[in-house]
N, C-alpha and C positions, 0 to 999 in steps of 0.2 A: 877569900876577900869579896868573892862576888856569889855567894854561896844561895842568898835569896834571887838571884836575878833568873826571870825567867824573859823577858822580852829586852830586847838591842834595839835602840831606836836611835835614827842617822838624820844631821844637818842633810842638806841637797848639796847647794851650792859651794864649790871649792873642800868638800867634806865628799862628797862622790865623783865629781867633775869640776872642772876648771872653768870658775864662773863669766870671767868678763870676756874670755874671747865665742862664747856662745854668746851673750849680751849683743858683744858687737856685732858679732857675725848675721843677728837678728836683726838690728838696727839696718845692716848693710841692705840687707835683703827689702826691709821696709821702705829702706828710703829710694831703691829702685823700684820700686811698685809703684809709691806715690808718682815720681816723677814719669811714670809711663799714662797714670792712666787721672791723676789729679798732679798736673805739672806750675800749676800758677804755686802749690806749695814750695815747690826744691827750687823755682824761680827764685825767693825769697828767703829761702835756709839753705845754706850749703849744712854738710852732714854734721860737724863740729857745732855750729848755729843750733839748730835742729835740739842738737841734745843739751844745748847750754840751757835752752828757751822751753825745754820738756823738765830739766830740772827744776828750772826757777818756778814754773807752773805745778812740779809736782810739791813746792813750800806751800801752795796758798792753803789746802788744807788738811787736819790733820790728819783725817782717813785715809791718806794717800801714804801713808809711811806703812801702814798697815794693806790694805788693798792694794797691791801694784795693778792687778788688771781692771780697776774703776778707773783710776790714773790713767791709764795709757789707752783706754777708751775715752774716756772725757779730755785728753787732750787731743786725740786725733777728730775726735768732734770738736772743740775747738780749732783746730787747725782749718778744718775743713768750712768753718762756719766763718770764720775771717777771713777765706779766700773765694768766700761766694762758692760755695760747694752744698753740696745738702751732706751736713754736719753727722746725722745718725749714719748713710752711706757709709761715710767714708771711717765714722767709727768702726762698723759692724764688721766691712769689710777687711779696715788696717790691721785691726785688729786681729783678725783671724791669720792674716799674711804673718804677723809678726809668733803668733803664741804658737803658729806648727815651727816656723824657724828656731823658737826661745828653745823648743823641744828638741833640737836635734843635734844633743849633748855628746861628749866624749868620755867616756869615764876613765876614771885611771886605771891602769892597767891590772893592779890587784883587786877593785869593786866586784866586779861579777863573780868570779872562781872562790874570791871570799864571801860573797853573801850568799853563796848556792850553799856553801859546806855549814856556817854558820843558822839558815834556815834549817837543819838537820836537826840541832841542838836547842833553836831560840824561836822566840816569836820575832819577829821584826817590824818596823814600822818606822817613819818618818814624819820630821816636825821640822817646816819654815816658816819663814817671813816672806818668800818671794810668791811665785806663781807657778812656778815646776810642775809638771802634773804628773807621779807615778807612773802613770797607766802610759802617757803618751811617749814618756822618755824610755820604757822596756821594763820596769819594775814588775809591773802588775802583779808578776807570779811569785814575788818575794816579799811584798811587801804587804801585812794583812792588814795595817792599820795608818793612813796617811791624811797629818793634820798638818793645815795651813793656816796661817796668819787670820786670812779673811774667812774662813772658818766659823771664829769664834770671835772676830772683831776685835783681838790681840794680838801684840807681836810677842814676841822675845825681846826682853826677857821677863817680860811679865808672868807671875805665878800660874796667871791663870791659862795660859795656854799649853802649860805642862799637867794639869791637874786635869785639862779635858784629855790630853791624852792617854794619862794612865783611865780616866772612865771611858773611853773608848774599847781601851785595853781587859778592863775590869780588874786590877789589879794594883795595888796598893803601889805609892811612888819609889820604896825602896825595893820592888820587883824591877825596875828600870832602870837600865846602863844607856845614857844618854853620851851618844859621840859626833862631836862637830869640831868645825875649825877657830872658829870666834872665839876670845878667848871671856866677854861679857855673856855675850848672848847665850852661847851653847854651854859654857862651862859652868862657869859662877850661877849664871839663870837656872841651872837646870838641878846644881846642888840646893841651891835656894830653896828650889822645889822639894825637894826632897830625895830625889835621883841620885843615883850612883852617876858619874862623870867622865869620861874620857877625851883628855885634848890631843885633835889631832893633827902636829903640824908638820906639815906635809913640804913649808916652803923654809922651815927652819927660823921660823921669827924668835925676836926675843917675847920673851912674857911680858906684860904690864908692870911697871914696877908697883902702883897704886891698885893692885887685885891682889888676893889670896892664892900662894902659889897653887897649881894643881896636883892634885893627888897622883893622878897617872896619866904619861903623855906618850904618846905613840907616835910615829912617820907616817903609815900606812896601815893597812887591813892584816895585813900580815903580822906585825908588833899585837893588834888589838888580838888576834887569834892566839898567838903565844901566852898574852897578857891570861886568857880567860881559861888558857890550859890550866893556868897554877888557881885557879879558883877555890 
């Protein structure tokens, strides 16, 4: 069934690790920095405030659905620019505070030992919508090919952010078994594309009743390794 597939290409978030409490755990980290070294900010936002008023700021344009780290630069410069701060500073800085914290993910306990074995067999590579960075989160040595949202100035599930992966890849879209937890973005977007699909729900949701059921769904890394024995 997966007989053409030569490259496995993986969602990041909640698809390798467990997305929001790294999020928070980064926010945490950010919003004690601010308040050590730019405090007229946390003066004014308690931590819930903070991210209601980073959301509402992250609606006003639409590159920000796509770009999360122009966002959350341009609003720490904003922040810092409505509190009498010098705006670029405390972009440059927050920023940096925040994207080593975003970095310092948990994986589930099947991700490594499965992508070491599955590297044996497959190309591998990665495709988000967030900000993740391969290299920073421990990837680097598994993963040959990592495409991001701001990349290509598309999200998912847009076609085309699957179509620069496979030329990345160099390899036609039915060479690629795409696995994620989203059941629009990663699944349906990726059959769209033309990809082989795998949905991976790990927390036991139901499916969409208004999507196209999926073809193959798995728990974990484990399930997908079994999955590709019967190939």
């Amino acid at each position: 069934m997966f007989s053409q597939v030569s490259v496995i290409a993986f969602d990041l978030d909640d698809t390798l690790w467990p997305c929001m409490p790294t999020i928070h755990r980064a926010e945490e980290i950010l919003y004690q920095w601010l308040t050590r070294y730019y405090p007229r900010i946390t003066h004014n936002f308690d931590p819930e405030q903070m991210i209601a008023y980073r959301r509402e700021f992250s609606a006003r344009e639409a590159r920000y659905a796509i770009d999360m780290t122009a966002m959350r630069r341009d609003f720490l410069h904003h922040l810092g620019e409505i509190h009498d701060y010098d705006g670029q500073q405390v972009a440059s800085q927050g920023f940096d505070v925040f994207f080593i914290a975003r970095q310092q993910v948990e994986f589930y306990d099947d991700v490594m030992p499965c992508l070491q074995r599955l590297k044996q067999k497959f190309r591998l590579g990665t495709l988000t919508n967030g900000n993740a960075s391969v290299q920073h989160v421990g990837l680097g040595d598994l993963i040959e090919h990592a495409v991001g949202a701001s990349d290509v100035m598309r999200a998912k599930p847009d076609p085309l952010i699957y179509q620069h992966l496979a030329q990345r890849f160099e390899v036609q879209p039915e060479e690629i078994l795409y696995v994620g937890d989203h059941p629009h973005y990663d699944v349906v977007g990726s059959v769209n594309a033309g990809f082989h699909a795998v949905w991976i729900n790990r927390e036991r949701m139901e499916w969409p009743a208004d999507l196209p059921q999926p073809t193959y769904q798995v728990s974990d890394l484990h399930q997908l390794e079994a999955l590709l024995e019967g190939r």
